[in-house]
C-alpha positions in Angstrom: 0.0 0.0 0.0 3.2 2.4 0.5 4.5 2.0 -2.6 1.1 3.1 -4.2 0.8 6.0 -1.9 4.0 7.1 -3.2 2.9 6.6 -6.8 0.3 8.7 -6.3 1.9 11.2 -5.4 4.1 11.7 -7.6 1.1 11.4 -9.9 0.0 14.1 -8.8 2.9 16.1 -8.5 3.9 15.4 -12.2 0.2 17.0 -13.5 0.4 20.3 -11.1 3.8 20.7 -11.8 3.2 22.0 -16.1 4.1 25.1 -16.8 0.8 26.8 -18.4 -0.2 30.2 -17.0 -3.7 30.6 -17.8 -5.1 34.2 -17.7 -8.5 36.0 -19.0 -8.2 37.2 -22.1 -8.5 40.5 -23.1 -12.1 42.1 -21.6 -13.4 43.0 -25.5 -12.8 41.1 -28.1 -9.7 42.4 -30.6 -9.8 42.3 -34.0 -6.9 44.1 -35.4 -7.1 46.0 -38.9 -3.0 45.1 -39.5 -1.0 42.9 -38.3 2.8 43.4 -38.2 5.7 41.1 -37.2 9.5 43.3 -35.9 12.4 41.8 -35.1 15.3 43.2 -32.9 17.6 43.6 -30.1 17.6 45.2 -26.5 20.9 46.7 -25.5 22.9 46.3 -23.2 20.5 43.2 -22.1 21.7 41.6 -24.7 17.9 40.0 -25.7 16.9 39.4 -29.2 13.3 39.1 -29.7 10.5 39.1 -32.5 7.0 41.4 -31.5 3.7 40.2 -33.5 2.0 43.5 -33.1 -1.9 43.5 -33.7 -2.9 47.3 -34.8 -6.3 48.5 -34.1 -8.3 51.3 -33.2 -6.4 53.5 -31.0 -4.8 50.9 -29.0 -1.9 47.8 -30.3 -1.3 44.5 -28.5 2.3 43.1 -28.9 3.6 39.7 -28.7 7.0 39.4 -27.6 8.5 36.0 -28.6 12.7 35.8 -27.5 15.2 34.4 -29.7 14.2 30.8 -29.1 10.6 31.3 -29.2 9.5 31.4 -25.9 6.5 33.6 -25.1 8.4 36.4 -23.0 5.1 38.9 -22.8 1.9 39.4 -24.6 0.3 43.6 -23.7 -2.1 46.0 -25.2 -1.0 49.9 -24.6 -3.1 52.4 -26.0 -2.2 56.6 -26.5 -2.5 57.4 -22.7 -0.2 55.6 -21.9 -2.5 52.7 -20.6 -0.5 49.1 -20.5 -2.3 45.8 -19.6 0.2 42.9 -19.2 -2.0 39.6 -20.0 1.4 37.7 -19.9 4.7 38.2 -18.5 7.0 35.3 -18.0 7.9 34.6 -14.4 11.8 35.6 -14.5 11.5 38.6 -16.9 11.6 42.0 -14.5 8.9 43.8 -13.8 11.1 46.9 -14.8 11.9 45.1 -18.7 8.3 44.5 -19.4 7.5 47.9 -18.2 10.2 49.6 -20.4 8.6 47.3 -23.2 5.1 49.0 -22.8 6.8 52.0 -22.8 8.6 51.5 -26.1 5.8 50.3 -28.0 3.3 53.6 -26.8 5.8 55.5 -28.0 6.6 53.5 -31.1 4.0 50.9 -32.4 0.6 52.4 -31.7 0.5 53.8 -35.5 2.1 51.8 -38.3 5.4 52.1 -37.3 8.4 53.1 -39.6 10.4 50.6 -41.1 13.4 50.8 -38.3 12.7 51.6 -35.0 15.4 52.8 -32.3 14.0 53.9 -29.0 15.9 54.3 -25.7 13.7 53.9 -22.9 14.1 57.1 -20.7 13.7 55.0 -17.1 15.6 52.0 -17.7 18.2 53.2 -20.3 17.7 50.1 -22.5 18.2 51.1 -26.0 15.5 48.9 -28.3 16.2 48.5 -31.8 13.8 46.8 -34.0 12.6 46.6 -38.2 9.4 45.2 -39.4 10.3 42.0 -41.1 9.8 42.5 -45.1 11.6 45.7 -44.6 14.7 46.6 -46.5 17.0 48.4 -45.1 
């Protein structure tokens, strides 16, 4: 009976121990009316990343994938200044997603230019970024 105890167990550890975050999606439904893919680099972080960013009315949500394609934060910001974080992963600071919302309110919430270069004014991280397609 103690060896099935024990079994068990670790039964039960294995299936609560997955990874999955679950979250409510965003409150209203999003359709965007353009859909845009970047790719670049934070310096001196040294983190390369690729952004899927959904435009729509007055407000953007971004997908931020790293180099390996791990989700590393999924937002909306909109002109205010307004950031909601639906996803941030666990070991990314609070302070890098934050300068993240901050570079794409200044940055993404129109069609952005073909290059972007934007150094974030709190955190001094420089972000450089093109929209893939682009030539340089």
């Amino acid at each position: 009976m103690k060896p099935f105890i024990l079994f068990l167990g670790l039964c039960c550890l294995a299936a609560c121990g997955g990874g999955a975050v679950y979250k409510k999606e965003a409150p209203q439904p999003f359709t965007p009316k353009e859909v845009i893919q970047m790719r670049g680099s934070v310096s001196p972080a040294g983190v390369y990343f690729t952004a899927v960013c959904l435009m729509g009315n007055h407000k953007t949500r971004v997908i931020v994938l790293g180099d390996m394609g791990i989700k590393l934060l999924d937002f909306q910001v909109t002109p205010t200044g307004r950031a909601e974080i639906y996803y941030k992963m666990p070991r990314l600071p609070d302070a890098f997603a934050q300068a993240f919302t901050r570079m794409a309110t200044g940055t993404l919430l129109t069609t952005p230019a073909p290059q972007i270069e934007y150094k974030d004014p709190q955190t001094r991280l420089l972000f450089k970024a093109e929209r893939a397609g682009s030539n340089p």
